[in-house]
KOLBA-12527 format. One record per residue: x, y, z of N, C-alpha, C in turn; chain; residue in three letters. Coordinates in steps of 0.2 Angstrom, whole numbers, plus 5000, padded with zeros to 4 digits. Example, Ala and Ser with C-alpha at 12.3 -4.5 7.8 and 13.67 -1.06 7.14 Angstrom:
// residues 2
[pt [5066,4972,5039],[5062,4978,5039],[5066,4984,5039],A,ala];
[pt [5064,4989,5035],[5068,4995,5036],[5064,5000,5039],A,ser];
This chain:
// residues 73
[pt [5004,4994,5000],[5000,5000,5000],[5004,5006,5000],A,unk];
[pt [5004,5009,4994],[5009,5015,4995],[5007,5021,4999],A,unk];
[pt [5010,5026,5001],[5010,5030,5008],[5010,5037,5002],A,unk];
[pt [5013,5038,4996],[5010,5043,4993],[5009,5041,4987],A,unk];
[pt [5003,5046,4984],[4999,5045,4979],[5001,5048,4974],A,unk];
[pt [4999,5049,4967],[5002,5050,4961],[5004,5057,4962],A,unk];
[pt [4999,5059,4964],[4998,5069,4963],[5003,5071,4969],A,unk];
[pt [5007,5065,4972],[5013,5069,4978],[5007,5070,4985],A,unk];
[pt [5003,5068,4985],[4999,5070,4993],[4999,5063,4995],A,unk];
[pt [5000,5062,5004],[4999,5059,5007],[4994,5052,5006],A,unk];
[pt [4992,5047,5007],[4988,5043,5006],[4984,5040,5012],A,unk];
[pt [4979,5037,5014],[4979,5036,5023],[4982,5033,5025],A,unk];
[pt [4988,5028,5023],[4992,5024,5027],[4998,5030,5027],A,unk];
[pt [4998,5036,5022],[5005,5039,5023],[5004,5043,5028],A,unk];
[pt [4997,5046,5030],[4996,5051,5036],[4997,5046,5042],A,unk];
[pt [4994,5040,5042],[4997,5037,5049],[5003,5035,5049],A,unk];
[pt [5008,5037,5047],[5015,5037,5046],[5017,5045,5050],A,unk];
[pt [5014,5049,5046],[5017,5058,5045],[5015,5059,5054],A,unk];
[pt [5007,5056,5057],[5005,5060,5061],[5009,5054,5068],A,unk];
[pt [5011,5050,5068],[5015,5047,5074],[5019,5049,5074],A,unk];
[pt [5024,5051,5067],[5028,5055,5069],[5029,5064,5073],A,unk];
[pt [5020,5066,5072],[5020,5070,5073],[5020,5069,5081],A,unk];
[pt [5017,5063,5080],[5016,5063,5089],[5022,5059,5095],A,unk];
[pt [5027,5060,5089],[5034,5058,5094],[5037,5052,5094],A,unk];
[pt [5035,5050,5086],[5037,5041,5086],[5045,5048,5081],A,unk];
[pt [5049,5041,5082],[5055,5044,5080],[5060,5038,5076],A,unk];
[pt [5058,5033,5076],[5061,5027,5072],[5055,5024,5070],A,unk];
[pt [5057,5019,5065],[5053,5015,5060],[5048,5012,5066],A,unk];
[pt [5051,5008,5068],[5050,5004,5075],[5044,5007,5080],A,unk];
[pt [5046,5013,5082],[5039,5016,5085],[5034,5018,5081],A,unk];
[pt [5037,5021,5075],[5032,5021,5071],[5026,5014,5069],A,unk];
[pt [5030,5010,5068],[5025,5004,5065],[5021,5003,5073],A,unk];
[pt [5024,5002,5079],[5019,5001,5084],[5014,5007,5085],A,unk];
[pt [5017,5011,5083],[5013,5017,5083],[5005,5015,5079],A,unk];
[pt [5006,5013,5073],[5001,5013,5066],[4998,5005,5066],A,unk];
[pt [5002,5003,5069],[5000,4996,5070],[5002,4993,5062],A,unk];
[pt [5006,4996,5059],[5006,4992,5051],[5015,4991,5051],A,unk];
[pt [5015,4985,5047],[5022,4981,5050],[5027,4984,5046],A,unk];
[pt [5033,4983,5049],[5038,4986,5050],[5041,4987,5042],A,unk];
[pt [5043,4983,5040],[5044,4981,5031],[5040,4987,5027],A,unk];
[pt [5033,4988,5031],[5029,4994,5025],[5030,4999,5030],A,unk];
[pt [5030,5002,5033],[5034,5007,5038],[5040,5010,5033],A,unk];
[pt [5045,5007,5034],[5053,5008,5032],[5053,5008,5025],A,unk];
[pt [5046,5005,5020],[5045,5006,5012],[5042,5015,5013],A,unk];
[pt [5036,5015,5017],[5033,5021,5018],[5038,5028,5019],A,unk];
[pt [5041,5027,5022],[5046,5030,5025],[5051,5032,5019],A,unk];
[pt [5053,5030,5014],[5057,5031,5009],[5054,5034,5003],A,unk];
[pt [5046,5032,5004],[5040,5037,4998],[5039,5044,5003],A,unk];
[pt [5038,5042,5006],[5036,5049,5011],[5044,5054,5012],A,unk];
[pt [5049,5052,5012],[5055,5056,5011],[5056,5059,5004],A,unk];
[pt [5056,5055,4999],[5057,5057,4994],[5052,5063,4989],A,unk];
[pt [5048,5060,4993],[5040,5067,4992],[5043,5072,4995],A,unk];
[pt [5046,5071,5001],[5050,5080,5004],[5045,5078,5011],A,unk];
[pt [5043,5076,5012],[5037,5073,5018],[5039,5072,5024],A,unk];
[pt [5045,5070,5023],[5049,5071,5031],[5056,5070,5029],A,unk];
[pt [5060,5070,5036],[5069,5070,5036],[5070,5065,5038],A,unk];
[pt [5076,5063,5038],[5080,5058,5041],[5086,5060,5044],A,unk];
[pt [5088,5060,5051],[5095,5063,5054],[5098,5057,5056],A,unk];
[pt [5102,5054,5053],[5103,5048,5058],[5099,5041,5056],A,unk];
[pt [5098,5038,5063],[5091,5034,5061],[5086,5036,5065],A,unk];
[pt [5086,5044,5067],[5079,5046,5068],[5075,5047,5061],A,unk];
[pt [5069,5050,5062],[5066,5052,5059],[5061,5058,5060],A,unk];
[pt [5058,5064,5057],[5057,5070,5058],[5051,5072,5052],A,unk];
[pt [5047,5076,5053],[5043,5080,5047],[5046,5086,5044],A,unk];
[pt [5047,5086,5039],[5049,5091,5034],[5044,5096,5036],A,unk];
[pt [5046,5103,5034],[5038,5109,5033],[5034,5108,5031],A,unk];
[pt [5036,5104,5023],[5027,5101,5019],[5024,5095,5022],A,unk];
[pt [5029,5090,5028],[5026,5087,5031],[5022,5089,5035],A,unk];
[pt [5025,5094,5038],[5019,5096,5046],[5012,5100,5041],A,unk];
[pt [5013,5105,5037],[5010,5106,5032],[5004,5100,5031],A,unk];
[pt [5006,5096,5028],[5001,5089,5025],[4998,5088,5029],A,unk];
[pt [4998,5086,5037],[4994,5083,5042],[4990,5090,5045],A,unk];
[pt [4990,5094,5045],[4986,5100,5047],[4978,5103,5045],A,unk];
């Protein structure tokens, strides 16, 4: 299930990615418990959702870009 859609917005599994991030998950792992979707599509999501501009990577945390926080608003 991809996590962004043709036209570059979010999809509902990418907002329950974007919004546990926003609520302080910070690695894939918190994330997937977060979202309850396993971890494999998580760290897929996460690579759509970056390359959309959707969020950052520092390390192996994880963060919202401007047009991330943006998107979930």
């Amino acid at each position: 299930m991809p996590c962004v859609s043709a036209d570059g917005k979010p999809t509902s599994s990418g907002m329950a990615v974007l919004k546990a991030i926003k609520d302080g998950a910070a690695s894939p792992e918190q994330i997937a418990s977060k979202t309850g979707q396993p971890l494999f599509r998580v760290r897929s999501g996460l690579r759509e959702l970056k390359n959309a501009g959707l969020v950052e990577e520092t390390g192996d945390k994880v963060g919202l870009s401007k047009t991330g926080e943006t998107a979930i608003q």
